[in-house]
ZAMARGU-4260 file (C-alpha; in steps of 0.2 Angstrom, whole numbers, plus 5000, padded with zeros to 4 digits):
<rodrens>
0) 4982/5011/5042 | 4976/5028/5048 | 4986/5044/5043 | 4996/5057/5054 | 5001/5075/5050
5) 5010/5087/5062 | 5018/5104/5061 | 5029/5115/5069 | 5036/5132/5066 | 5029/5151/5063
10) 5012/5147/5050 | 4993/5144/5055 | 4994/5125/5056 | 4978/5124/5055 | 4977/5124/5034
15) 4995/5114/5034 | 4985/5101/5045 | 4968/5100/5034 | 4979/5101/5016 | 4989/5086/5026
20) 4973/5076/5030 | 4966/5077/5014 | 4980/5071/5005 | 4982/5055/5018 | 4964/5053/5018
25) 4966/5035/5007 | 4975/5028/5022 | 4959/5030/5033 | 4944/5039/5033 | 4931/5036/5047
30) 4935/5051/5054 | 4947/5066/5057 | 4952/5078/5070 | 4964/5089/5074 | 4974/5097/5090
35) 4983/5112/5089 | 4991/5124/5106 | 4983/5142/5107 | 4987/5155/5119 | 4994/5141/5132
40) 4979/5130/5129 | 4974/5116/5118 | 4964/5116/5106 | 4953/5100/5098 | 4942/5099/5083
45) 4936/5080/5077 | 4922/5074/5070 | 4915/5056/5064 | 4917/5054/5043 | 4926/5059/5030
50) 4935/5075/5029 | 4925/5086/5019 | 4907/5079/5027 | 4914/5082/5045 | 4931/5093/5050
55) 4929/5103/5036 | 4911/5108/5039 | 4914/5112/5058 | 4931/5120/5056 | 4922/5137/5050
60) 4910/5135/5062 | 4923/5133/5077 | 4939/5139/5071 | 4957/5133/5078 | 4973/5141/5075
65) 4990/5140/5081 | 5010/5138/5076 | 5011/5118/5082 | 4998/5105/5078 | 4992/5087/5076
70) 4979/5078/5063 | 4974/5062/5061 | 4963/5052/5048 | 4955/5036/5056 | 4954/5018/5049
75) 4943/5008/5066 | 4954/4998/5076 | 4947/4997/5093 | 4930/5007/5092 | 4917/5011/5079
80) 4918/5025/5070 | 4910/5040/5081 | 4916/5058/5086 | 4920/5051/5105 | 4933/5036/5095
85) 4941/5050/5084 | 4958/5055/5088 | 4966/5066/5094 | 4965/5058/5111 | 4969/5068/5128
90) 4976/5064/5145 | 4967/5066/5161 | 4973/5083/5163 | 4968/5088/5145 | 4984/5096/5143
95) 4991/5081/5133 | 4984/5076/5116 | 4991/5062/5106 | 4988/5057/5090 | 4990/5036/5085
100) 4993/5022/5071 | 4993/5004/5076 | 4986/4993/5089 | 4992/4993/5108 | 4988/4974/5113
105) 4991/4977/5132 | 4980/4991/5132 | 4966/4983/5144 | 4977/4979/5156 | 4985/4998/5156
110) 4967/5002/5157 | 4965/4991/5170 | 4980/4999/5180 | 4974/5015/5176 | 4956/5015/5181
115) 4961/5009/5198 | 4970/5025/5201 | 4955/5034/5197 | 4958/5036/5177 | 4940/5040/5169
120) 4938/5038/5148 | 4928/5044/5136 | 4930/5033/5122 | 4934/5012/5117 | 4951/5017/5109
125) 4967/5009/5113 | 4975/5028/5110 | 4965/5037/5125 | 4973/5022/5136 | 4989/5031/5128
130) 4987/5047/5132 | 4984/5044/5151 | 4999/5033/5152 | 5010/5047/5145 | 5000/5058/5154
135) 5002/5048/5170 | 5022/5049/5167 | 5022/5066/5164 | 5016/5071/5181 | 5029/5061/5187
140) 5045/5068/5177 | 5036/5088/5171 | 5048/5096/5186 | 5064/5085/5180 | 5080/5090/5173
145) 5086/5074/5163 | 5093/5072/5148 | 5077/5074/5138 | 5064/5087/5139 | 5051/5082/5152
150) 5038/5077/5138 | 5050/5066/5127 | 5054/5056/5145 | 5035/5055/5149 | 5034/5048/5130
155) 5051/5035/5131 | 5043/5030/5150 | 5027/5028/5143 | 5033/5020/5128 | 5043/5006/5136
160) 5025/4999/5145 | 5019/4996/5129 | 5017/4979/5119 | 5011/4983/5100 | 5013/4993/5087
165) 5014/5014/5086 | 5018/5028/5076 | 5013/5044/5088 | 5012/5062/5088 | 5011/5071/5107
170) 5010/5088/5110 | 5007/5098/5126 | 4999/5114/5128 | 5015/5118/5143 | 5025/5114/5129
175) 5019/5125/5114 | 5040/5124/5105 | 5040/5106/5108 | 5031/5092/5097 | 5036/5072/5099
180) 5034/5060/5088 | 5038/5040/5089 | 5037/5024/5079 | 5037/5005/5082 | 5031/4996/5068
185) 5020/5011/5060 | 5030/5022/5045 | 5032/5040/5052 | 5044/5052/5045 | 5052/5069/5050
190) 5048/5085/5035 | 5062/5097/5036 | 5060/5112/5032 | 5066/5131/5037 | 5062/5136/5051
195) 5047/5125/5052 | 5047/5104/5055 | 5032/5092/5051 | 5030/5073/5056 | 5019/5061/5043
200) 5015/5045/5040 | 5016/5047/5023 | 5027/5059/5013 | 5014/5064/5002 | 5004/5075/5016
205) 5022/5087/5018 | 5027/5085/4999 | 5019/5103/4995 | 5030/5111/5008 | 5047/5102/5010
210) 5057/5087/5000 | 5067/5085/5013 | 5063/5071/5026 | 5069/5059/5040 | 5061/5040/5041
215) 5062/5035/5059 | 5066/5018/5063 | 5057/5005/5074 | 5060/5012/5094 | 5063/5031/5089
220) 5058/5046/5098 | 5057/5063/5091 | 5059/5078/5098 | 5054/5092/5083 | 5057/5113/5089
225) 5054/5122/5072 | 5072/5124/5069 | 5078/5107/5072 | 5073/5091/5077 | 5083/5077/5089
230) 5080/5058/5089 | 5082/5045/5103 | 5081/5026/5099 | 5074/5015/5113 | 5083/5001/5105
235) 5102/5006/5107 | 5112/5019/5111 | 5112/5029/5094 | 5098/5034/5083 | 5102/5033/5063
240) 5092/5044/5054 | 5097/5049/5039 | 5089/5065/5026 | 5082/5060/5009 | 5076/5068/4997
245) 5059/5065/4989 | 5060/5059/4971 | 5041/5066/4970 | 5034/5080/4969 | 5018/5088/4975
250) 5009/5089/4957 | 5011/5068/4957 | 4999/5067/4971 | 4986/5074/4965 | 4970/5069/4954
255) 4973/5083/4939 | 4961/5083/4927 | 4952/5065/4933 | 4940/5062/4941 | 4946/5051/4953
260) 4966/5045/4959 | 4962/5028/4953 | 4958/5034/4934 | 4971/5043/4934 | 4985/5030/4940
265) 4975/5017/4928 | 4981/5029/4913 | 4997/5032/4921 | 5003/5013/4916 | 5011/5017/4899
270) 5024/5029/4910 | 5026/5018/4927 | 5030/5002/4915 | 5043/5013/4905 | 5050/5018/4922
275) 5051/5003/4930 | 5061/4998/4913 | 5072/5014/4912 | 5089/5009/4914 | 5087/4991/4918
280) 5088/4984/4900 | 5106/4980/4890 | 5099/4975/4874 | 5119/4973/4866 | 5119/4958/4882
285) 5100/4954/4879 | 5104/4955/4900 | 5092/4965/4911 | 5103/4975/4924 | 5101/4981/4942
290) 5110/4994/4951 | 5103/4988/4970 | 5101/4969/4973 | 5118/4968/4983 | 5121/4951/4977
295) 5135/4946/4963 | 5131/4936/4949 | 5139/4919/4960 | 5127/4923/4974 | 5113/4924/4962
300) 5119/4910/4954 | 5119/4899/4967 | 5098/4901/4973 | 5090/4885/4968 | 5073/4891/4977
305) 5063/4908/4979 | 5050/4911/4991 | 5039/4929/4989 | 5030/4932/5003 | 5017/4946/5000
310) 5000/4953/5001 | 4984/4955/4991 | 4989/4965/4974 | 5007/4961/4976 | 5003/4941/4982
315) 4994/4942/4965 | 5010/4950/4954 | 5020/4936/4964 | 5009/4922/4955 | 5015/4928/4939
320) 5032/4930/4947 | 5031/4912/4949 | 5025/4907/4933 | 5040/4916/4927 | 5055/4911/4937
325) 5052/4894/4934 | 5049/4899/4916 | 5065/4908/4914 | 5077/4901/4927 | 5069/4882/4930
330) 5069/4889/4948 | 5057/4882/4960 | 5048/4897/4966 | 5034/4896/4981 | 5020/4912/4984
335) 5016/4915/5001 | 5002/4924/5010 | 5012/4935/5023 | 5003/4933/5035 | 5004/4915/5035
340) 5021/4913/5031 | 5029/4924/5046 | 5020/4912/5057 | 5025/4894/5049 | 5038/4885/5053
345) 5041/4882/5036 | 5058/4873/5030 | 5066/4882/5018 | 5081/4877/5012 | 5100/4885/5014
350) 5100/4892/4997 | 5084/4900/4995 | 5081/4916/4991 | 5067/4927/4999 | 5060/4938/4990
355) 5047/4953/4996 | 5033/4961/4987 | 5024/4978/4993 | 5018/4993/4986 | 5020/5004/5001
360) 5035/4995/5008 | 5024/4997/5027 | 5014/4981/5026 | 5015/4974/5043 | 5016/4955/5037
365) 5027/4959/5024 | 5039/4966/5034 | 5040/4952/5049 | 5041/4940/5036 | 5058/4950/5030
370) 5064/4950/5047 | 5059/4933/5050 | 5069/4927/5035 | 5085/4938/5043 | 5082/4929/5059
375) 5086/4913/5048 | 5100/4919/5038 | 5090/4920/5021 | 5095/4934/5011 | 5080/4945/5007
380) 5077/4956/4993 | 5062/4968/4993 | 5052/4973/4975 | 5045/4990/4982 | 5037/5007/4977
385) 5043/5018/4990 | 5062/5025/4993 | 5064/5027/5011 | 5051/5014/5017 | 5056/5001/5031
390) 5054/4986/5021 | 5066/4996/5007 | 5080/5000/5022 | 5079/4982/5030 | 5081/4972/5013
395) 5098/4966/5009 | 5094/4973/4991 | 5081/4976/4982 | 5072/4985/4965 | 5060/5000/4966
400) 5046/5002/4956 | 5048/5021/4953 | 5029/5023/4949 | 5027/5036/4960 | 5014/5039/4972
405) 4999/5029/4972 | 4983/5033/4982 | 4969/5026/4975 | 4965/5012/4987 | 4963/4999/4975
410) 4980/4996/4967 | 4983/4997/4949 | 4998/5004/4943 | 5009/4995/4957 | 5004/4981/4950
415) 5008/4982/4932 | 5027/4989/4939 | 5029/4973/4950 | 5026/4963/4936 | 5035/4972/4925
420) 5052/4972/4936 | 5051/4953/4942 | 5049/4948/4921 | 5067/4958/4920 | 5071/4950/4937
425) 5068/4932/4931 | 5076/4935/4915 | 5092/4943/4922 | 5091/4923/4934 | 5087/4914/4918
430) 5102/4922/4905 | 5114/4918/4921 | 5111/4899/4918 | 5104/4893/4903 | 5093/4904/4894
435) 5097/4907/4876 | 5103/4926/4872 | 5090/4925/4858 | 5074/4922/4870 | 5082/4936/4880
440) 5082/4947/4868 | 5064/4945/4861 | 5057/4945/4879 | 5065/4963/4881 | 5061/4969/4863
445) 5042/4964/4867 | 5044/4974/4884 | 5048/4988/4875 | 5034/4988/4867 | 5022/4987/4882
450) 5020/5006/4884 | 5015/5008/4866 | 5004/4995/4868 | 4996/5000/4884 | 4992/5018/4877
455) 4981/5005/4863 | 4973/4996/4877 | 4967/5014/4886 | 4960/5019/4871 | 4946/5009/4873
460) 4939/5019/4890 | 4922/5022/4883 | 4921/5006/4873 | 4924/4996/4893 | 4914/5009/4899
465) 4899/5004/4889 | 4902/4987/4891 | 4903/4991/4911 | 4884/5000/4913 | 4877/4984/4904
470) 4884/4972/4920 | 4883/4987/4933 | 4867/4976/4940 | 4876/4961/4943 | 4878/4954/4962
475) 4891/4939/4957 | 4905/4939/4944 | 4917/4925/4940 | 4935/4928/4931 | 4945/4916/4924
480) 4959/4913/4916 | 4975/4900/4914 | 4993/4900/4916 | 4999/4918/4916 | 4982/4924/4912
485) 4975/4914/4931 | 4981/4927/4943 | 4979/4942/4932 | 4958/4934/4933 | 4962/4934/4953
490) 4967/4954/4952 | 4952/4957/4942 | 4940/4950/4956 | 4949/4958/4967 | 4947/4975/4960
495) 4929/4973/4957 | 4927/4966/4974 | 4937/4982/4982 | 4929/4995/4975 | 4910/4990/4968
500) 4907/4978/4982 | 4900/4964/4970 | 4903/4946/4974 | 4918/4941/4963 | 4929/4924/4962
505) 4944/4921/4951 | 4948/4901/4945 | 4960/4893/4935 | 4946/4891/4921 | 4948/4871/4920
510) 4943/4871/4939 | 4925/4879/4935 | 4919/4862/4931 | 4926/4855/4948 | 4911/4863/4958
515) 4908/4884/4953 | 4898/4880/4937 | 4884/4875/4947 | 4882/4893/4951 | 4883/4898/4933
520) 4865/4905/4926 | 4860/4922/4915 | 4863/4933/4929 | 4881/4929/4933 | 4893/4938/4921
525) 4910/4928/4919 | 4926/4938/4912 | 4937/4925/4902 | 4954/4933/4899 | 4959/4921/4884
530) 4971/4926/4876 | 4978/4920/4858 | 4992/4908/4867 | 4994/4888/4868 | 4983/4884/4879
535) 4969/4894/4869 | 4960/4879/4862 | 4957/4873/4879 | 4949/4887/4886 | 4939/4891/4872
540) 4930/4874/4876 | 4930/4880/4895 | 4920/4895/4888 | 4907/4885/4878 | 4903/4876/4894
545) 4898/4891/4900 | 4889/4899/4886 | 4879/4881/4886 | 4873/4885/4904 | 4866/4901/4898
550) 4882/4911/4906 | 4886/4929/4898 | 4903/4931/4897 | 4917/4946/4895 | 4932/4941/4885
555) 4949/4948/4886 | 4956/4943/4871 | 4970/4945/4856 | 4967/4957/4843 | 4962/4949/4826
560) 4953/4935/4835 | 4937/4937/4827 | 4931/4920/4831 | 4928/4924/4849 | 4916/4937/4845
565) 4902/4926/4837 | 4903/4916/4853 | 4905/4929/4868 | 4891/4943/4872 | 4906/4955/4875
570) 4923/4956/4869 | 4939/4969/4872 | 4955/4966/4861 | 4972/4968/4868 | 4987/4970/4857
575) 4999/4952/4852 | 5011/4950/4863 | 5023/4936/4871 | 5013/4924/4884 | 5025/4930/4899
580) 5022/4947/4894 | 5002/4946/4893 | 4995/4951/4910 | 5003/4967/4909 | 4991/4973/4893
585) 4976/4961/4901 | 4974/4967/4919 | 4970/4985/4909 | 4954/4981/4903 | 4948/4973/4921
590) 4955/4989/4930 | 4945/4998/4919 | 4929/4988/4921 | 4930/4988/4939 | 4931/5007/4941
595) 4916/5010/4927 | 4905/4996/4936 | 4910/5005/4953 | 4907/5022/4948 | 4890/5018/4939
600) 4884/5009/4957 | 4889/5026/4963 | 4904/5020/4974 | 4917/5030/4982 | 4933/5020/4969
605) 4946/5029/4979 | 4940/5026/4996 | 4930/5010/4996 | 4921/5007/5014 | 4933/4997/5028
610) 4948/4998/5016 | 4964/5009/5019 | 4979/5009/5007 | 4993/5002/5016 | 4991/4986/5030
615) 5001/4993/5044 | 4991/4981/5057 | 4988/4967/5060
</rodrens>
């Protein structure tokens, strides 16, 4: 949840650091701090709020400098937000400051331990019981010659208490070369770069200064000098860590000329989609093609079930996932909230394919739903945006998005790539049994046409825009839709949910009668997405229900539909397109409605309040 940045090497960290925070500020913002080693002694700025209402503004006033350094952005775990919970966190000598993502679940009985031998704290965090246990250790092993430098031992000692999940940075003003960093179950990479090393928990903070970096796997300890950097592994006897290169750069992670990262990744969609397409498509074969599922065409063959397990967005890119596997392949396909499925005891059958969902490739109930799946001898395949991630390396195989960096909290363009690679993924498990070459080939052709068509959709800002300031107002929205269109009315809640903070539900729009219609009345706006498509007759009598009950409603619906207009107060046109295909031109519009309603309520779109981007606790 939170975000770490760390450097080492011969610059003032102090910029490094703030340039770092700012760009990991989406995974956490309740506070920031930083610690940095000056003249033998540390130094530690931290303030409650977002970065430029707190660290910024007292940075000036009481500057920090020096060569090795730690920030942190906070998302509350244990503890409210307040200057005293923010980290960094020091030991009992005050020589030791330790930055933390994650959750330490036996911390009150460390505490516990701790206080009894005369340990004192100044905060409710789980990270200050941390810092005196590796503190604690270090007085024990600071005089030692092992095999690791006395504060990397005090770090593994420490480490090997613990029960949870961490991803660290430690520093030590006795040690101004030296800068650890450790993982379990919280991403933390290694920046290389010359003569100067950084740590992060996303690579988006150390993009502007090296492309070079090191994800560290579950149980690893880093020890970072600026020119090099070693790694231990608590888990075995060798650590493999491998150098990657980024395949962003540092101009893709920022907002440009838009207003706000979520706008801007909105309008991105015509080039994510083409890019999660590039390459993939064989028109001659009317075949999608994959260069990383590491299963043959047998293997593939033989999966007569598919289970995806993800998480908010992605559990709704998974619906359509579903919708479409069994369209295109006749293959029984179940969604599963992660974080229900890693604790079921669900029978899933030999053949069954699971198949993973996530933006970030972090998300903690993703990931033990992967490894719980390997446990059973499922293979796993992973639909993820980020090269490097855990849930990327732990997979059997899998398909990146290749959308680049997203940091708007809520997600948008991730979306439309998930459901843009598993229409190409279901295809590909459909043409390998009985679909015809012809229904093949017209499902790619209309793909292809997606970006074009998106650019079509975005033209309307201003017209969704105006439509957005007249429903600003509204405390409760429903969206509805059916079949393919269902879970893109789920997503469209869920955006204007995340970000405006307005009661919204999404329903299959046969079910309103089953009990929500009651809460239909002139003050409740309802978004139909109803397209031209089969079941178009039926919903249109679902709508008149609600226009009966004196309801305004939204409609997202096919260009050339003039009909809808005489019935609806509000109406924005997509382009014609195939019914599988659908949600990725319909979700546009409600992305766009979300963010106008947001902004004109005067919300924060790309740091809504108690969100952080990427669910790395649980």
């Amino acid at each position: 949840m939170c975000g770490i940045v760390g450097y080492i090497g011969k610059r003032d960290a102090t910029p490094i650091l703030l340039e770092g925070l700012r760009r990991l500020e989406y995974r956490g913002y309740d506070s920031a701090g930083i610690a940095l080693i000056d003249a033998g002694k540390l130094q530690i700025r931290k303030k409650k709020g977002k970065i430029d209402e707190g660290l910024a503004r007292l940075l000036p006033q009481d500057p920090a400098q020096g060569d090795v350094g730690l920030g942190h952005t906070r998302w509350a775990t244990h503890g409210p937000p307040s200057d005293e919970n923010s980290h960094p966190h020091l030991d009992r000598s005050g020589r030791i400051a330790v930055v933390h993502n994650g959750v330490i679940e036996n911390f009150d009985r460390l505490k516990e331990r701790l206080q009894k031998a005369g340990h004192t704290f100044a905060s409710a965090t789980d990270t200050e019981v941390l810092a005196h246990l590796i503190g604690e250790h270090y007085e024990k092993v600071r005089q030692s010659s092992g095999e690791h430098h006395p504060l990397a031992q005090a770090v593994i000692n420490a480490l090997r208490e613990v029960i949870g999940t961490y991803g660290i940075g430690v520093l030590c003003a006795d040690h101004p070369g030296i800068l650890i960093a450790a993982r379990r179950g919280s991403p933390l990479l290694v920046g290389v770069g010359e003569g100067e090393h950084f740590i992060a928990s996303d690579a988006s903070a150390v993009v502007a200064h090296t492309r070079q970096v090191a994800y560290l796997n579950d149980y690893d300890v880093a020890t970072l000098r600026p020119d090099g950097f070693t790694v231990f592994s608590l888990g075995s006897d060798t650590a493999k860590v491998q150098i990657s290169q980024l395949e962003f750069g540092a101009e893709a992670a920022e907002k440009g000329s838009y207003a706000h990262y979520m706008l801007k990744e909105i309008f991105e969609q015509p080039r994510t989609v083409e890019n999660a397409l590039r390459g993939r498509v064989d028109f001659e074969e009317a075949m999608p093609k994959f260069g990383g599922l590491n299963m043959s065409v047998a293997e593939l063959r033989q999966v007569d079930q598919i289970v995806i397990p993800a998480c908010g967005t992605s559990w709704h890119a998974a619906l359509v996932g579903e919708y479409l596997f069994e369209e295109f392949a006749h293959i029984p396909t179940e969604v599963e909230y992660a974080s229900e499925f890693r604790y079921r005891n669900s029978p899933i059958e030999k053949n069954t394919l699971v198949l993973v969902i996530t933006q970030s490739g972090e998300t903690a109930d993703t990931l033990a739903g992967l490894r719980e799946s390997r446990r059973r001898g499922h293979k796993v395949l992973a639909v993820c945006n980020v090269v490097g991630s855990t849930i990327a390396r732990e997979a059997d195989g899998g398909i990146y998005l290749h959308a680049g960096p997203e940091i708007g909290v809520a997600s948008t363009k991730a979306f439309t790539s998930q459901v843009s690679v598993l229409t190409l993924f279901s295809l590909l498990m459909g043409r390998i049994r009985m679909l015809s070459s012809n229904r093949g080939l017209q499902v790619l052709r209309a793909l292809e046409a997606i970006p074009s068509q998106l650019e079509r959709v975005l033209e309307q800002n201003d017209a969704i825009r105006r439509i957005a300031l007249k429903y600003a107002h509204a405390e409760d929205f429903f969206f509805l839709g059916r079949q393919y269109s269902f879970p893109v009315a789920l997503e469209g809640a869920l955006k204007l949910k995340e970000i405006s903070y307005i009661h919204a539900e999404g329903y299959p729009a046969a079910e309103m009668k089953h009990g929500p219609i009651a809460m239909i009345d002139e003050k409740t706006p309802t978004v139909f997405v109803i397209p031209s498509d089969p079941l178009y007759e039926k919903c249109f009598s679902n709508l008149e229900e609600i226009k009966a009950r004196k309801g305004p409603v939204i409609a997202i619906a096919t260009e050339g539909n003039e009909r809808i207009r005489e019935k609806v107060d509000d109406v924005i046109y997509i382009p014609q397109t195939l019914e599988p295909i659908c949600p990725l031109l319909s979700v546009v519009p409600l992305q766009l409605l979300a963010y106008h309603i947001a902004v004109a309520r005067g919300c924060d779109v790309d740091k809504p309040r108690n969100l952080a981007k990427s669910v790395t606790v649980e």
